[in-house]
VOBA-1610 file (N, C-alpha, C; in pm, whole numbers, padded with zeros to 5 digits, always signed):
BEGIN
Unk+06116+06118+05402Unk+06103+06150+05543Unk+06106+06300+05560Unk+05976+06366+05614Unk+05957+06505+05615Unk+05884+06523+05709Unk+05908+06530+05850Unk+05833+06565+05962Unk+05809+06757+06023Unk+05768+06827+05940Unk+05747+06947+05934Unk+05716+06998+06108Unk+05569+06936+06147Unk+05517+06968+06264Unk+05461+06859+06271Unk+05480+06752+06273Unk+05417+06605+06313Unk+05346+06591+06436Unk+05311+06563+06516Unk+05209+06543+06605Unk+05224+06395+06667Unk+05249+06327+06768Unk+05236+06230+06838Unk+05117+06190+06861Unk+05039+06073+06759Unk+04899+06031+06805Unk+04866+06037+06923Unk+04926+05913+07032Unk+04888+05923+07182Unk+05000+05979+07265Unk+04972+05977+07409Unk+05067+06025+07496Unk+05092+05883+07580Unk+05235+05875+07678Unk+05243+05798+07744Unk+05257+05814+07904Unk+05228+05747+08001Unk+05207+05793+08109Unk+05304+05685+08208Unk+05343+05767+08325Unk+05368+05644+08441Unk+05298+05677+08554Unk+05236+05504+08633Unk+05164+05561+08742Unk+05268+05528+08826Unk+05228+05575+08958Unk+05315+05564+09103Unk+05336+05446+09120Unk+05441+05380+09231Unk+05444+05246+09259Unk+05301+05207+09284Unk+05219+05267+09365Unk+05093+05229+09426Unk+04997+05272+09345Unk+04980+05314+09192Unk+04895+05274+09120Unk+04819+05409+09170Unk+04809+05474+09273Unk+04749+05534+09324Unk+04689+05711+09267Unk+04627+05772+09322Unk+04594+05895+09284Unk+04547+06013+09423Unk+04684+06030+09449Unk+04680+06089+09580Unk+04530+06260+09593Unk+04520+06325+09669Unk+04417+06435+09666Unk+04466+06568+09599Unk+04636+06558+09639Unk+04694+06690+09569Unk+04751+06631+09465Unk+04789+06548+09433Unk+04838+06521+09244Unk+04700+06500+09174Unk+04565+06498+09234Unk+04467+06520+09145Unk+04423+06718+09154Unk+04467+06771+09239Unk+04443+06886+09267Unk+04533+06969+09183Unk+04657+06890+09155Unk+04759+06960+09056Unk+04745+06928+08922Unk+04659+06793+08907Unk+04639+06762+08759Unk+04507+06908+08701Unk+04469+06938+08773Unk+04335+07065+08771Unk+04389+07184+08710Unk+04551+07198+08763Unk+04622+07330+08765Unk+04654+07368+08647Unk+04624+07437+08581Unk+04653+07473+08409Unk+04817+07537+08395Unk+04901+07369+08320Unk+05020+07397+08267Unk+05062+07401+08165Unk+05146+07474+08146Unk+05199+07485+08006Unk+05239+07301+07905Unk+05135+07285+07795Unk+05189+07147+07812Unk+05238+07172+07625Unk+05259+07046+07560Unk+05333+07040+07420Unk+05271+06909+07366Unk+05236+06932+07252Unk+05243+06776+07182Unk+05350+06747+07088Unk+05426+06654+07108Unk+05502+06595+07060Unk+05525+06614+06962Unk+05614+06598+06850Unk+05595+06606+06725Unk+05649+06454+06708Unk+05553+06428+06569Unk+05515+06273+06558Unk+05622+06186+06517Unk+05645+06039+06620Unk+05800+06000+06617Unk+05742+05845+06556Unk+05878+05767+06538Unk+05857+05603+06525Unk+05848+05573+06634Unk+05714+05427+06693Unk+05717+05415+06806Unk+05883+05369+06832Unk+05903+05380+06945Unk+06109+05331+07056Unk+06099+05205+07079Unk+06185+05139+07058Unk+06204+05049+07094Unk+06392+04994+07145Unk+06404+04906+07181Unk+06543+04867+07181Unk+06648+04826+07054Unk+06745+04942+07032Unk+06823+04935+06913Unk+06957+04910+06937Unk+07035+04877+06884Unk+07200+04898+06849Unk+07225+05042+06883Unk+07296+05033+07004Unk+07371+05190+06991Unk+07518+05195+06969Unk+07569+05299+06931Unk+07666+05318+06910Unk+07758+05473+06992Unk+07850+05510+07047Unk+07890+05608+07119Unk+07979+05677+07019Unk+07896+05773+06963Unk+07988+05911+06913Unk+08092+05976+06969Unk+08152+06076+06880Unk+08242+06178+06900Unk+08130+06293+06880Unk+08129+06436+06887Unk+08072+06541+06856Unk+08102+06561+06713Unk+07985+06562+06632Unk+08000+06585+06485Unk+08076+06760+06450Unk+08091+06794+06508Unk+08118+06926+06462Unk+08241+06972+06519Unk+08284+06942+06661Unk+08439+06929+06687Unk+08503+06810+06691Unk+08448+06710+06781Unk+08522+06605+06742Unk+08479+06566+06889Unk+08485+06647+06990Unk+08491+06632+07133Unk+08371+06499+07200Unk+08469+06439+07299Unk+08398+06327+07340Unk+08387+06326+07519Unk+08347+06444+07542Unk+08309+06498+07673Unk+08142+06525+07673Unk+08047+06484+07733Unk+07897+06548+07704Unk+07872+06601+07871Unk+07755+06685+07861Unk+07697+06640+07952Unk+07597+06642+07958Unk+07438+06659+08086Unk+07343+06631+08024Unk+07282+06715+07986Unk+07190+06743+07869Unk+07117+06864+07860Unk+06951+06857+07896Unk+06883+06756+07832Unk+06784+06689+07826Unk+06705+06585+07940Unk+06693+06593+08018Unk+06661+06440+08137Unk+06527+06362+08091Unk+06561+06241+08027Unk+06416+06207+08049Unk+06392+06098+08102Unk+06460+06073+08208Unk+06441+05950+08354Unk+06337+05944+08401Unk+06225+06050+08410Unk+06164+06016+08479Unk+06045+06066+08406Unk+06018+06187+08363Unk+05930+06299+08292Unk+05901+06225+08140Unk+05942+06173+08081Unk+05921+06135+07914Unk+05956+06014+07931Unk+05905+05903+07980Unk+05931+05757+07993Unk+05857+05710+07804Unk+05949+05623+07765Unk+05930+05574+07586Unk+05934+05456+07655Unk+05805+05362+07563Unk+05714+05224+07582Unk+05786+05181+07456Unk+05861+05045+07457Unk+05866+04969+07377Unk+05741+04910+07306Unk+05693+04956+07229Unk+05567+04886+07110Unk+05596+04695+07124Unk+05701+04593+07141Unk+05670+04504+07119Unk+05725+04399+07255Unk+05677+04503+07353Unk+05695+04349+07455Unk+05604+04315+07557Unk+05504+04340+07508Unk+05358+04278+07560Unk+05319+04361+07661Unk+05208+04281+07762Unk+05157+04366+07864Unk+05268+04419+07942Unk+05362+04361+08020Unk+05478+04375+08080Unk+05581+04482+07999Unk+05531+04606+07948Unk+05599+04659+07890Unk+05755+04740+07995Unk+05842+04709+07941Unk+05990+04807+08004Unk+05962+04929+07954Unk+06049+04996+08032Unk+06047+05164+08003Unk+06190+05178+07913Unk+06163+05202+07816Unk+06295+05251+07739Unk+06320+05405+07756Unk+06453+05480+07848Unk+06431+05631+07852Unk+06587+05640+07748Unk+06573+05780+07683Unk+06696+05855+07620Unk+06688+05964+07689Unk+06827+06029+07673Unk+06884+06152+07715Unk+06924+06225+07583Unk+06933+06339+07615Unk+06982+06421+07550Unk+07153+06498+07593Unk+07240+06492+07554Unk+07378+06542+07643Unk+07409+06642+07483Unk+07518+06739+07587Unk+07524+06883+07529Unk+07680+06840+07536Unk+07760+06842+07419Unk+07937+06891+07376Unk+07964+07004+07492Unk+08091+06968+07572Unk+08107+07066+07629Unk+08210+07163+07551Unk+08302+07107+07486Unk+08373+07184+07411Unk+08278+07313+07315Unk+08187+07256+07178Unk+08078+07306+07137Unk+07935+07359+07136Unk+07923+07277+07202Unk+07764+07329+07287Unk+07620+07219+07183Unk+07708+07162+07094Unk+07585+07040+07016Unk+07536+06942+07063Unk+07368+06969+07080Unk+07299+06841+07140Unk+07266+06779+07075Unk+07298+06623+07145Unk+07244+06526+07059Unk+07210+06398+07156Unk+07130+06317+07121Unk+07149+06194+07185Unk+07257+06109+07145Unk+07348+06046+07250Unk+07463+05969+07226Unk+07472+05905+07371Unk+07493+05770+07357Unk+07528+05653+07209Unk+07355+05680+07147Unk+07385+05645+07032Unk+07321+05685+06908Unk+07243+05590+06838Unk+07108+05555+06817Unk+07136+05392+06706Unk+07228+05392+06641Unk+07256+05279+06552Unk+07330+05240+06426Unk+07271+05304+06316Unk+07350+05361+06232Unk+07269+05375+06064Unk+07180+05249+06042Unk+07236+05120+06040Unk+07098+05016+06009Unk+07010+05058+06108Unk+06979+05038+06213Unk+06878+05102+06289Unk+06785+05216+06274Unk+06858+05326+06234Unk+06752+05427+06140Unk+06702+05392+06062Unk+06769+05370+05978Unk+06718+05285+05841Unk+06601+05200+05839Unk+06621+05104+05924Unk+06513+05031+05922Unk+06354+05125+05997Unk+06387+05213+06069Unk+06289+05306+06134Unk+06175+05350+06052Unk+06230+05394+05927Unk+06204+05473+05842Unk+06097+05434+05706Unk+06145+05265+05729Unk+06150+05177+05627Unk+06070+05069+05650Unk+06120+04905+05651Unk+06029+04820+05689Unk+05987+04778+05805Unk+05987+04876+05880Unk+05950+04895+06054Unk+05824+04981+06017Unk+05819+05132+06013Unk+05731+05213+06001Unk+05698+05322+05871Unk+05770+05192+05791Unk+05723+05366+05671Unk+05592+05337+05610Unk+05503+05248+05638Unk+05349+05256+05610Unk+05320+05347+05690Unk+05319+05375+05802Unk+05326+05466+05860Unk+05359+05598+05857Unk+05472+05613+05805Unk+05518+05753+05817Unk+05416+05791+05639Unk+05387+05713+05582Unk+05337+05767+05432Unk+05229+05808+05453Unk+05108+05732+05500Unk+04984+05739+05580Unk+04978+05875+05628Unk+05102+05880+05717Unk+05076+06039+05829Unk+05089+06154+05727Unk+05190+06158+05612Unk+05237+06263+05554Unk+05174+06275+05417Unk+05045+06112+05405Unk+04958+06194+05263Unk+04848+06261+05343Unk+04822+06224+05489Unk+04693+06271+05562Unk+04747+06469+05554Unk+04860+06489+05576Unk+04916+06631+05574Unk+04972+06689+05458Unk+04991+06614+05347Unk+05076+06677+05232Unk+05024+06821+05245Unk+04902+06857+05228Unk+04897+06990+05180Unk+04940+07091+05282Unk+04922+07070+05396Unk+04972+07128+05522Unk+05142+07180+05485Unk+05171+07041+05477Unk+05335+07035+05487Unk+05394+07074+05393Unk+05295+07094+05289Unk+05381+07141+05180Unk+05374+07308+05191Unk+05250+07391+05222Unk+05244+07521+05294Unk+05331+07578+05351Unk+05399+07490+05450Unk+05466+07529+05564Unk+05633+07516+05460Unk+05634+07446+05385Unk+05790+07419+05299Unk+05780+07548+05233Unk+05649+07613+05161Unk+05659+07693+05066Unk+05732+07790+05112Unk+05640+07867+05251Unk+05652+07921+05346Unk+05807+08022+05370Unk+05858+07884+05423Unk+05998+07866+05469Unk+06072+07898+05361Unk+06114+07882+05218Unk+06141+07918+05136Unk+06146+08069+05085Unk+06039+08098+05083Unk+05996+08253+05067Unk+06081+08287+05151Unk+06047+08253+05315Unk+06142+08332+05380Unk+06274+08375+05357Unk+06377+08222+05283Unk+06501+08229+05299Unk+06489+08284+05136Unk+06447+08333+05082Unk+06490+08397+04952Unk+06473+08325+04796Unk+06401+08178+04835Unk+06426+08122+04731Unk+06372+08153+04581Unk+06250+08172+04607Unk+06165+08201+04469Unk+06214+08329+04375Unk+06304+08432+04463Unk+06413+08511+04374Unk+06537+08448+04305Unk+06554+08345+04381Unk+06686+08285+04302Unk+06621+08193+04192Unk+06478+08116+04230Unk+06399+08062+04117Unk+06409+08146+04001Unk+06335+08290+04022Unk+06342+08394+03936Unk+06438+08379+03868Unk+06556+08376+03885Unk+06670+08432+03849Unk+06754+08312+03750Unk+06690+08189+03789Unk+06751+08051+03768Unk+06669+07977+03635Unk+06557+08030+03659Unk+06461+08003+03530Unk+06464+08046+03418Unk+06507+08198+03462Unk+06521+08321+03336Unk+06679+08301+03257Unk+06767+08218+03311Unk+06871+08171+03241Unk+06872+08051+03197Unk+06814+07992+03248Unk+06728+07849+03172Unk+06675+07854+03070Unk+06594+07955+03046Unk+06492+07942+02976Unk+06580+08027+02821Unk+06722+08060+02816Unk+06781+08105+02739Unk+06868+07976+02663Unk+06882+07865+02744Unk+06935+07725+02702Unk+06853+07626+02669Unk+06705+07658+02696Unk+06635+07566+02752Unk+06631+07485+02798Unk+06693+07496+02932Unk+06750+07346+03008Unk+06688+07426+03154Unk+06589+07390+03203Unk+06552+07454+03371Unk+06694+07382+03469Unk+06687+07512+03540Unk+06803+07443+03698Unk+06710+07313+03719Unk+06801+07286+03797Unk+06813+07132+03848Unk+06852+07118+04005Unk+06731+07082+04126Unk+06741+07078+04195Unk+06687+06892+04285Unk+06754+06904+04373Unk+06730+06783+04448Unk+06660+06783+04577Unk+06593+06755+04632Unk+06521+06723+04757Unk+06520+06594+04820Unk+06603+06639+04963Unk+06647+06491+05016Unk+06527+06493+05119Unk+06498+06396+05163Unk+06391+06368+05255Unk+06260+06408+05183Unk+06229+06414+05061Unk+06105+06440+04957Unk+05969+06400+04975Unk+05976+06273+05103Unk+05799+06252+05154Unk+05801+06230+05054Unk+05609+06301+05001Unk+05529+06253+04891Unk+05572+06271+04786Unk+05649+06380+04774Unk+05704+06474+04668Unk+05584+06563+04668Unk+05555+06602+04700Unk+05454+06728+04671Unk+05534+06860+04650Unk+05619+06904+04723Unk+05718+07017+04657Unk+05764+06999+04509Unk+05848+06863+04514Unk+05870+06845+04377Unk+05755+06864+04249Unk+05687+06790+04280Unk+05566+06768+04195Unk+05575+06944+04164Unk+05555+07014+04272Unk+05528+07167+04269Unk+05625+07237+04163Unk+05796+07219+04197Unk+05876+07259+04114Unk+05893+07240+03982Unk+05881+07100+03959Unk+05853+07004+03850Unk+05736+07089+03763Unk+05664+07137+03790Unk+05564+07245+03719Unk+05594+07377+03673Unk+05682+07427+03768Unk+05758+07579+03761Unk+05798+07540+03672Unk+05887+07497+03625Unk+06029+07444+03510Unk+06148+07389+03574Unk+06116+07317+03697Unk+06321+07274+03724Unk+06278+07109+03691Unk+06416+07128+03701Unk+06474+06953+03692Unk+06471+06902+03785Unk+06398+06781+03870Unk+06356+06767+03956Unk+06443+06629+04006Unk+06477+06597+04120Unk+06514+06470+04161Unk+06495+06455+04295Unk+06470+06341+04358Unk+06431+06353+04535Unk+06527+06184+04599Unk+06508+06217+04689Unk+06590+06109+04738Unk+06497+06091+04875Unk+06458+05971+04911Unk+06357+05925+05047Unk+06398+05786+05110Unk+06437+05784+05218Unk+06484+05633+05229Unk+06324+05567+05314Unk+06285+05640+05333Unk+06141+05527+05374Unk+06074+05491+05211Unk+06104+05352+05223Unk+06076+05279+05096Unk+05915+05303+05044Unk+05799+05309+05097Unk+05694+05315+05071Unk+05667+05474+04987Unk+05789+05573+05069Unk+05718+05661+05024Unk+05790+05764+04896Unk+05889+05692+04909Unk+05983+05685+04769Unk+05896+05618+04642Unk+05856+05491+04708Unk+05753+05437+04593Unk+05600+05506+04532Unk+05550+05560+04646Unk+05439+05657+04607Unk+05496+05768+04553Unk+05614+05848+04538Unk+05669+05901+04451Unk+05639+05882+04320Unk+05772+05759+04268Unk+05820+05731+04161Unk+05633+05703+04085Unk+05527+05673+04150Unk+05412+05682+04073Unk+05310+05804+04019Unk+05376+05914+04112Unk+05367+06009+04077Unk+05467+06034+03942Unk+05542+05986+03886Unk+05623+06052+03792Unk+05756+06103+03806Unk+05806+06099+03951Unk+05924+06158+03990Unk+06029+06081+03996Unk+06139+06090+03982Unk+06261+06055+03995Unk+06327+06080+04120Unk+06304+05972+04232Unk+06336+05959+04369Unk+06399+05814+04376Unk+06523+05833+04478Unk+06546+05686+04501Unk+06587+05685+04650Unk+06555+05561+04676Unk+06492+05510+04816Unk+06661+05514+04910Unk+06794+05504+04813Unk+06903+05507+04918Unk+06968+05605+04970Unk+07029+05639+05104Unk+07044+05760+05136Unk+07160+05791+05057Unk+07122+05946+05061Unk+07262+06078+04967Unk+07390+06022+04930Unk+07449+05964+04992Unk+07579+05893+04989Unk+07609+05781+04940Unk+07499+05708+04925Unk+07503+05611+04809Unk+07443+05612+04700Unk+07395+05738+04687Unk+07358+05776+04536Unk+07460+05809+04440Unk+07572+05843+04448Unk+07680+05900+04398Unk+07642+05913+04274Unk+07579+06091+04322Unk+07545+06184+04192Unk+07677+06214+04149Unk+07719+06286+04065Unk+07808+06326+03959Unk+07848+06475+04032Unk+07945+06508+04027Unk+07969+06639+04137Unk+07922+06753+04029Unk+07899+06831+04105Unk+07809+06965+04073Unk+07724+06954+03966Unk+07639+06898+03993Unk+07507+06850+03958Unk+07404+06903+03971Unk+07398+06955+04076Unk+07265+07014+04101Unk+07309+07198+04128Unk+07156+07263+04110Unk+07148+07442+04138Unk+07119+07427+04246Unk+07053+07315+04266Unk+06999+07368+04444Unk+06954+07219+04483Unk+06981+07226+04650Unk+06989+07131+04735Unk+06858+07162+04845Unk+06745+07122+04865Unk+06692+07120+04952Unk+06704+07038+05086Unk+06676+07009+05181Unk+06665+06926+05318Unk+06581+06978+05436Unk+06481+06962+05417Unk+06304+07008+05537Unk+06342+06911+05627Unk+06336+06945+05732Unk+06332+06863+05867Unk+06391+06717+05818Unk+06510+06724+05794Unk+06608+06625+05746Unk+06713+06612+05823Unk+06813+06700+05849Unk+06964+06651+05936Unk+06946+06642+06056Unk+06831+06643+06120Unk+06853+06658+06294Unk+06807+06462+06305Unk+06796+06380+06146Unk+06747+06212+06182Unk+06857+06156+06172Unk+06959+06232+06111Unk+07074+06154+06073Unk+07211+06127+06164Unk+07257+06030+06181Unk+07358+05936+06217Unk+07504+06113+06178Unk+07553+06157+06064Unk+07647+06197+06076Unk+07604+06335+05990Unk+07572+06428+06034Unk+07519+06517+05927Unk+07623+06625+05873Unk+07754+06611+05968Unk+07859+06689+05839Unk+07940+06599+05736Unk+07885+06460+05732Unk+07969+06414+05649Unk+07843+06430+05522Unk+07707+06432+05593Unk+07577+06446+05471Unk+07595+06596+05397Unk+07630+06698+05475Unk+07660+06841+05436Unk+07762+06838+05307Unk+07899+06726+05344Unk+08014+06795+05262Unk+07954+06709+05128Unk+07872+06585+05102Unk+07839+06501+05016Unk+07716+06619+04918Unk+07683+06725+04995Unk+07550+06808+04904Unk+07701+06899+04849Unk+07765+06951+04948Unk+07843+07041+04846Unk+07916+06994+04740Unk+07938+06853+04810Unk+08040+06788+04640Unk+07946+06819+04496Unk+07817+06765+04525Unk+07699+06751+04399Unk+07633+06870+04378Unk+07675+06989+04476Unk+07639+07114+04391Unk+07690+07192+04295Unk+07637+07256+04220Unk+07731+07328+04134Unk+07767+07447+04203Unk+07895+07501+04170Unk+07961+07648+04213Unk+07862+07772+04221Unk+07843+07807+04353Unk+07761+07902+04385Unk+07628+07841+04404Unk+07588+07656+04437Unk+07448+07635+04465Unk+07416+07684+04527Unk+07303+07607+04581Unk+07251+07670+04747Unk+07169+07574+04816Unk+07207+07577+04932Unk+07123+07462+05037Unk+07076+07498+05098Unk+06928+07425+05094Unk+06806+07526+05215Unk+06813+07425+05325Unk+06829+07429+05419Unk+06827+07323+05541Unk+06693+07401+05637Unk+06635+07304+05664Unk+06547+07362+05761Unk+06520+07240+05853Unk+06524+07326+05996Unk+06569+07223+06132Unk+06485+07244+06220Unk+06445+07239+06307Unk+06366+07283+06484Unk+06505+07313+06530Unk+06487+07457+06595Unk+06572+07583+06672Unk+06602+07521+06812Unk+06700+07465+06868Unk+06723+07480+07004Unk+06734+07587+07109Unk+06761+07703+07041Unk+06835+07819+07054Unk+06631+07877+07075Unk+06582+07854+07001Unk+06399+07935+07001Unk+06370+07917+07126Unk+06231+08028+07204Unk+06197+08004+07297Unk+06086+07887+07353Unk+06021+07810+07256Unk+06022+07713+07289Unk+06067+07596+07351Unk+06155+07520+07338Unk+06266+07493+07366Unk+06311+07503+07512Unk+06330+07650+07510Unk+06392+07700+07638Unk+06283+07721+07753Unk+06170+07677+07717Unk+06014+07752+07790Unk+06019+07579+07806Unk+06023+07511+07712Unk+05934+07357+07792Unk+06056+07276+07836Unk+06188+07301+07759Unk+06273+07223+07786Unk+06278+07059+07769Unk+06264+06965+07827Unk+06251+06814+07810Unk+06113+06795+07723Unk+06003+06865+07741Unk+05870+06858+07709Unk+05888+06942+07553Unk+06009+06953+07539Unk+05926+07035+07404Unk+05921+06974+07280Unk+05833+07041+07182Unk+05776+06906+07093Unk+05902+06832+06981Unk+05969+06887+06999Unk+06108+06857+06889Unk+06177+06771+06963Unk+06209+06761+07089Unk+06266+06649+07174Unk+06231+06535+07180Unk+06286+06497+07081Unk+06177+06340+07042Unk+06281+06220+07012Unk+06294+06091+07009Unk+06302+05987+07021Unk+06412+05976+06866Unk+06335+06057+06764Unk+06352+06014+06586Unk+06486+06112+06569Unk+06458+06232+06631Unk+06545+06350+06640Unk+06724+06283+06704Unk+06801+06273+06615Unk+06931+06218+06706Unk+07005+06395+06733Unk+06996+06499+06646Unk+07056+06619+06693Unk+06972+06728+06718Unk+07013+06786+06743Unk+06905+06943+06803Unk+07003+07059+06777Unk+06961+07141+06703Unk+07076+07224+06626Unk+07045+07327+06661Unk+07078+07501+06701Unk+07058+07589+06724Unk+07127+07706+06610Unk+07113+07831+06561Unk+07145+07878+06427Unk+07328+07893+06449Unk+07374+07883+06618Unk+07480+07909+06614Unk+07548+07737+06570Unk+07481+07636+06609Unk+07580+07529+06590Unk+07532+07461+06423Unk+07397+07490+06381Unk+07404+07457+06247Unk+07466+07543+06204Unk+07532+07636+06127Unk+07615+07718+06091Unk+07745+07653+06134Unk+07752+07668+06168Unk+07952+07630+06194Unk+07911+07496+06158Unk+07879+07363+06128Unk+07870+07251+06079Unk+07857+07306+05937Unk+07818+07401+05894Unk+07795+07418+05727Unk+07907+07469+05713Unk+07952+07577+05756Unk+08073+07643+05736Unk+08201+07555+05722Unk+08221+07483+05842Unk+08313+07350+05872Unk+08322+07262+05673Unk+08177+07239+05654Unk+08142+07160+05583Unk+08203+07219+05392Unk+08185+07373+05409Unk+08253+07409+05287Unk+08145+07525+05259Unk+08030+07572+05339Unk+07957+07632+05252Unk+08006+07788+05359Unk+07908+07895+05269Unk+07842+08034+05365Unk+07735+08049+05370Unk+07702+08127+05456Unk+07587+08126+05575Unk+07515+08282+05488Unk+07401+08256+05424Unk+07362+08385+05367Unk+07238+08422+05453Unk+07161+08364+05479Unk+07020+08366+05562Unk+06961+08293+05682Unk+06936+08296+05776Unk+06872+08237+05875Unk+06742+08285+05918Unk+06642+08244+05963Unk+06507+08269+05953Unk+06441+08209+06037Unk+06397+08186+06135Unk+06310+08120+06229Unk+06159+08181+06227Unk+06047+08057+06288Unk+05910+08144+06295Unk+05865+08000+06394Unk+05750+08054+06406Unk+05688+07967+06551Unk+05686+08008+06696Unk+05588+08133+06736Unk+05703+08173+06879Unk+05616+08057+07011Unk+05490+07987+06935Unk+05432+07936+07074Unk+05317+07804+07024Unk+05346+07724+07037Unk+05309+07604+06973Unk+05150+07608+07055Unk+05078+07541+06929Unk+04951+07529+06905Unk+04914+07461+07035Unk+04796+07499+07171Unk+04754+07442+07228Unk+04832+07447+07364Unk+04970+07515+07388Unk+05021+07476+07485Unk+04970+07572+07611Unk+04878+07625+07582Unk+04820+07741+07723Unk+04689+07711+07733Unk+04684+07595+07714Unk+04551+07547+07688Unk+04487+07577+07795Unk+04331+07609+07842Unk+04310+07672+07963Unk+04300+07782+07971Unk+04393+07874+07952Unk+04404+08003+07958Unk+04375+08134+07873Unk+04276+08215+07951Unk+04190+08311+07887Unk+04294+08362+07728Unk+04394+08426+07794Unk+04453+08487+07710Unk+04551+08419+07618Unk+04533+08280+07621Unk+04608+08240+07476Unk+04670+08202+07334Unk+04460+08270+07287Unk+04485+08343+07157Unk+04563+08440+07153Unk+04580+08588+07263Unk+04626+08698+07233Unk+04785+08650+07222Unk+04832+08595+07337Unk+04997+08537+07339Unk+05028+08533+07221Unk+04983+08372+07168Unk+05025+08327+07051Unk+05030+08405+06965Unk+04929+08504+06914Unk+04980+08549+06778Unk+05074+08687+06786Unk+05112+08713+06919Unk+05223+08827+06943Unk+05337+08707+06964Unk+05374+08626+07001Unk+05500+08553+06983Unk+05516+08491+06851Unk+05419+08449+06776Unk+05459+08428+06656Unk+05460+08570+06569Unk+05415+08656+06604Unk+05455+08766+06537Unk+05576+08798+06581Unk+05648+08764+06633Unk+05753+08839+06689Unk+05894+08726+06675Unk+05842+08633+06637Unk+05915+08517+06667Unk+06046+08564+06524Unk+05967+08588+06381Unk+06051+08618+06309Unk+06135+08755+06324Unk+06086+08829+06337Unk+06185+08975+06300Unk+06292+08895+06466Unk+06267+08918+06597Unk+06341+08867+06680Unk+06454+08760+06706Unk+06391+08631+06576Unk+06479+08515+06569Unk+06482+08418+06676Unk+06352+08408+06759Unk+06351+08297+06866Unk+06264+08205+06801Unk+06261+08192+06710Unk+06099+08051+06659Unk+06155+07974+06715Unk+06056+07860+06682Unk+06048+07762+06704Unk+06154+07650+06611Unk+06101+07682+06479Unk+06201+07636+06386Unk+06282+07722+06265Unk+06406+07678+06179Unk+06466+07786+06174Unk+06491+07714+05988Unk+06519+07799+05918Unk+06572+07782+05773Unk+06733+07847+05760Unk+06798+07720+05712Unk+06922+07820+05653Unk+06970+07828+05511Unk+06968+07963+05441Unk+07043+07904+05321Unk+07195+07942+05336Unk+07260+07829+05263Unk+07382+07838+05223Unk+07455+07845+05116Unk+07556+07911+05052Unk+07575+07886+04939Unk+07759+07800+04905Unk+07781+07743+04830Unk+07892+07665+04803Unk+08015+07777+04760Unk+08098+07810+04860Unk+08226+07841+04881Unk+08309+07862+04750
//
């Protein structure tokens, strides 16, 4: 599971009680707004929820951050013409400031999301993009420093002949791996959408389909811990944090890379923006991922954001080639992207 910049095939709509199409809501549909496409979710349906505490203090006060009562109405995929409106919210820790949706599915409920619900699906979407998505991983990496610590990790390897040894949770196709796996590391991935764990392991890789915590790797095990658009799906992600530091070795390093709450995106579309999605249970910003790592056992060496203005959203408007490539130019040295990389290293 690796949703980089996913894309929502269709959109969903509500009409008025009266079906109707008044002269000025067609006069305002004319009006060129700032709009977002989604980034690509499991269709919603009705799950098991469950009511959290705040993963990062504990606090069980929210309030709302997110509204989507009325603006982002989610269609249950299986209840015929007569479809119900399934809506989620988003609520903000008042103690901490961490958004998340809560009550929450169940872990079985993700699980199955991922898996024998939609992971023909999610494999489909992410061999149609591997090469994309794997660009955008390389990318992100460079940014946070990695291919120097590669440098650095190979060239002492290559004195034992034993390459570092790294893991990638949420591994998709494996196409990174496959990538590293060529450099010289020791490669292992972990994917709980079953299909695409299996198109893995035929590639040659050593991936298994159960999540991190029931793999019970061997502690400090690994040089390095990857996770691409991974902790913002998960049910408890500082108990997933302290389970990478157990299996790293002293001085690893964990690249986490998330969608920025804190970016101006975000703060420009608000409910509409493309990371506010259905699959997404947290929304992390560099101040609240950080203190969940920190909490968790690690330090905070790099943070990195890029993205200042998502593809298409000025659509209409003369000048929104020039925008875009001055907010994404600006997005990194400034630190408002869109989405953000952190490395960490083990305490």
């Amino acid at each position: 599971m690796n949703n980089e910049t996913k894309q929502s095939p269709k959109k969903t709509s509500v009409k008025s009680p009266n079906n109707k199409v008044t002269k000025n809501n067609a006069a305002k549909n004319k009006t060129v707004k700032p709009k977002t496409i989604k980034t690509w979710s499991t269709p919603q349906q009705e799950e098991a929820k469950i009511q959290v505490p705040c993963v990062i203090c504990g606090g069980e006060k929210f309030i709302l951050h997110f509204d989507y009562s009325a603006s982002n109405p989610l269609f249950s995929p299986d209840t015929g013409p007569n479809m119900d409106l399934i809506f989620f919210n988003y609520v903000r820790c008042v103690r901490c400031g961490l958004v998340q949706i809560n009550p929450q599915p169940s872990p079985r409920a993700v699980a199955l999301r991922y898996d024998k619900k939609h992971g023909e699906d999610y494999l489909k979407y992410e061999i149609a993009n591997e090469k994309s998505f794997l660009r955008l991983q390389e990318l992100a990496l460079q940014d946070a420093g990695f291919y120097k610590l590669e440098k650095k990790l190979l060239s002492a390897g290559a004195m034992t002949n034993e390459g570092p040894s790294v893991l990638d949770i949420g591994c998709a196709t494996g196409a990174l791996l496959s990538t590293l796996k060529n450099r010289g590391w020791k490669v292992r991935g972990v994917e709980i959408s079953g299909p695409q764990a299996a198109y893995c392991k035929k590639q040659g890789l050593d991936v298994s389909k159960l999540p991190l915590e029931e793999n019970n790797f061997p502690a400090q095990s690994f040089d390095v811990v990857l996770a691409s658009h991974l902790i913002e799906h998960l049910n408890n992600p500082f108990r997933f944090a302290g389970e990478v530091r157990r299996i790293l070795k002293p001085n690893g390093c964990f690249y986490v890379t998330t969608p920025n709450i804190a970016g101006l995106q975000a703060k420009f579309f608000g409910s509409r923006w493309r990371s506010a999605i259905f699959d997404h249970l947290y929304l992390f910003s560099k101040k609240s991922l950080c203190k969940l790592l920190k909490q968790a056992g690690f330090s905070v060496d790099v943070i990195k954001t890029w993205g200042g203005l998502a593809e298409g959203s000025l659509a209409g408007f003369a000048g929104a080639p020039l925008l875009k490539r001055i907010f994404d130019k600006l997005a990194k040295p400034l630190g408002f992207g869109d989405v953000m990389i952190v490395k960490a290293t083990c305490r």
